[in-house]
C-alpha positions in Angstrom: 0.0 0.0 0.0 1.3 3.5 -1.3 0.5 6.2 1.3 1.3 9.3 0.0 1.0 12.1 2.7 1.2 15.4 1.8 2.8 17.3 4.4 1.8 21.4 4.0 4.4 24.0 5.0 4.3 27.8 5.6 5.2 29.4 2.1 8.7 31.0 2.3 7.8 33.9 1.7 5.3 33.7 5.1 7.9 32.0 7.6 10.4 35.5 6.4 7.5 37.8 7.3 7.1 35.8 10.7 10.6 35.8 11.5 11.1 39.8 10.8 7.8 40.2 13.2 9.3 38.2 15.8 12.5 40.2 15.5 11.0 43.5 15.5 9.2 42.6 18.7 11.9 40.9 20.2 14.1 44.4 19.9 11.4 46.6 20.4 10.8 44.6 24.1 14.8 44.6 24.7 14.8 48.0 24.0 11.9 49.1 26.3 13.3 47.3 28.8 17.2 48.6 28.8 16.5 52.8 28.1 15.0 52.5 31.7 18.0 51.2 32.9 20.5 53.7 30.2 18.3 56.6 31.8 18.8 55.7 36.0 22.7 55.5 34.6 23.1 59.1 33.1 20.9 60.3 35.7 23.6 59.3 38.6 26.8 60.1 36.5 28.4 63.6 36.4 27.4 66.3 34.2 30.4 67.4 33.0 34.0 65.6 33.7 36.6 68.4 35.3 39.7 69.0 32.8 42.4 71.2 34.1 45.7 71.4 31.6 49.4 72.6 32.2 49.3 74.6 28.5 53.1 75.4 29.2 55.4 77.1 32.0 58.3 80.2 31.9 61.6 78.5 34.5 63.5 80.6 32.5 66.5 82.5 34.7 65.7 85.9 33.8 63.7 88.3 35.4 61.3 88.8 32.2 59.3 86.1 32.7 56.1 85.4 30.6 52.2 85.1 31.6 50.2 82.5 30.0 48.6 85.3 27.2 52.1 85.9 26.2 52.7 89.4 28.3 55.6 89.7 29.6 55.8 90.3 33.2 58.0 92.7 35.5 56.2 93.4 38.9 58.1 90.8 40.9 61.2 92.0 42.6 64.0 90.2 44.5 64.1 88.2 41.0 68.4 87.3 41.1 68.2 86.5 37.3 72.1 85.0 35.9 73.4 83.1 38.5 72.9 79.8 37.1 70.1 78.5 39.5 66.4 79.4 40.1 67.6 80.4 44.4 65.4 81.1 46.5 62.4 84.2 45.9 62.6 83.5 41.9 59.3 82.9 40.5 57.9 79.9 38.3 55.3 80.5 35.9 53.1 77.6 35.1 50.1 78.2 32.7 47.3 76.3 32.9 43.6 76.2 31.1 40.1 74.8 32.5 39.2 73.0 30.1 35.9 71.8 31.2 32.2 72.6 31.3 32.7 73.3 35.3 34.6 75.9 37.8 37.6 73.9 39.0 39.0 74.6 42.7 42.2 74.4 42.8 43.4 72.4 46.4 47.0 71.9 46.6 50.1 73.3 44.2 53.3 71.3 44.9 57.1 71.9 42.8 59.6 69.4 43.3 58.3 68.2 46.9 57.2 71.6 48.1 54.0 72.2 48.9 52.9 76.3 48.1 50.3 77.7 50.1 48.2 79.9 48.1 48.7 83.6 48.2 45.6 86.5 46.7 47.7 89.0 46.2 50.2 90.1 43.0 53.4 89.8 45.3 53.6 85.6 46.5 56.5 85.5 49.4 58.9 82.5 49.4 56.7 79.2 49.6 53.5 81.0 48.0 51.8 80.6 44.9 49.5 83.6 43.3 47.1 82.8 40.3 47.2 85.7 37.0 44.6 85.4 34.6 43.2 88.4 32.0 41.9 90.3 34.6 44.8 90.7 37.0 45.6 88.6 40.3 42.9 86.4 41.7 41.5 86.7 45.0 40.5 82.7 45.1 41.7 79.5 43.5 39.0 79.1 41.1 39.0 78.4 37.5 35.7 79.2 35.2 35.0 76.7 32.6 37.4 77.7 29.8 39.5 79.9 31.8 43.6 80.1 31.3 45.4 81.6 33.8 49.0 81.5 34.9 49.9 80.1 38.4 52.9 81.9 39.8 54.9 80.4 42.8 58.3 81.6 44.4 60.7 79.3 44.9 61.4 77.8 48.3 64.5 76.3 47.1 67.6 76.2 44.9 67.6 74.1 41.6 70.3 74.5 39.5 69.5 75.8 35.4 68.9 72.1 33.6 67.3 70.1 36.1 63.7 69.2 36.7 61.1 69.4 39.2 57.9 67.9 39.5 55.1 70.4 39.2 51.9 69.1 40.7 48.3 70.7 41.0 45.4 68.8 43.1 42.1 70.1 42.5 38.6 68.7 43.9 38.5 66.0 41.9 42.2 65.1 40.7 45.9 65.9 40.1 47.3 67.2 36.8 51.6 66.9 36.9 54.0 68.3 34.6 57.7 68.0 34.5 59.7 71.4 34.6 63.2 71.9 33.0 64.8 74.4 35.0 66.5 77.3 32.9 63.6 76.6 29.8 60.2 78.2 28.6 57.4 75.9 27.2 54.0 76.9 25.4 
C-alpha cells in the first residue's frame, strides 16, 4: 500500500514575514526594557567631567618672565636673574587652562616636593603661589569653565638651570603633573 502524505508548509515567503515580526518585537521589548536602565545610569553620573591642563610654564632665569597670554611680566622684585640656579624668591610661571564645562578649585600646588600655600595677592613671598589670569591677580583659586590663567609660585629652594622638578596641582576631583626643566620656557 502506497501512502502518499502530503505534508503542507508555511510558504517561504510567510515564515520570512514571521521571523522579521518576531525580531522586531523581540528588539522593540529589549529596547523598552534597557533605556530604563540607560536613563537611571546618566541620571547618577556627572554632568560634566573636570579638565584642568598645564598649557606650558616660563623656569627661564631671567627676570622677564612670561604670563600665560604671552605678556611679559615685570612686577616681581628680588628676581636674582644669571646666577645659574632658580635660588630662593625666583618665581615659576606655570600656565594652565580649565578645560571643562565646570569651575575647577584648585586644592594643593606642589614643585619638586614643596607644597605652596596659596597667596591672593600680585606679590607671592617664598613658599607662596598667586594665580594671574586676564583680569589681574585672583582673589580665590577658582578656575571658570574655559579659563587660562598662569599660576605663579616663588621658589622655596635652589635648583640649579637644567634640572627638573615635578610640578603638581590637586584640584577637587584630581591631580594634573607636569615635569619642569629648569632654565627653559614651554608653550
Amino acid at each position: 500500500m502506497n501512502h502518499t502524505t502530503s505534508r503542507r508548509a508555511v510558504a517561504p515567503v510567510i515564515a520570512t514575514i514571521l521571523l522579521v515580526a518576531i525580531a522586531v518585537v523581540g528588539g522593540t521589548l529589549v529596547f523598552t526594557f534597557s533605556s530604563g536602565v540607560f536613563n537611571e545610569q546618566q541620571l547618577n553620573t556627572p554632568a560634566a567631567i573636570e579638565s584642568l591642563i598645564i598649557t606650558g610654564y616660563d623656569a627661564r632665569d631671567t627676570a622677564a618672565r612670561l604670563f600665560h597670554n604671552g605678556t611679559s611680566m615685570s612686577s616681581f622684585s628680588g628676581i636674582t636673574p644669571g646666577a645659574g640656579l632658580l635660588a630662593v624668591n625666583d618665581i615659576v610661571n606655570v600656565h594652565v587652562q580649565n578645560a571643562g564645562t565646570n569651575p575647577i578649585d584648585i586644592v594643593t600646588v606642589t614643585f619638586a616636593g614643596t607644597e605652596y600655600t596659596f597667596s591672593g595677592s600680585a606679590k607671592a613671598d617664598s613658599g607662596e603661589y598667586s594665580i594671574a589670569d586676564n583680569t589681574g591677580y585672583a582673589s580665590d583659586q577658582v578656575l571658570e569653565a574655559g579659563e587660562e590663567a598662569t599660576v605663579i609660585f616663588n621658589m622655596t629652594d635652589q635648583i640649579k638651570i637644567g634640572r627638573n622638578g615635578l610640578m603638581q596641582i590637586s584640584t577637587g576631583n584630581g591631580e594634573v603633573s607636569e615635569k619642569i626643566q629648569i632654565g627653559r620656557e614651554l608653550g
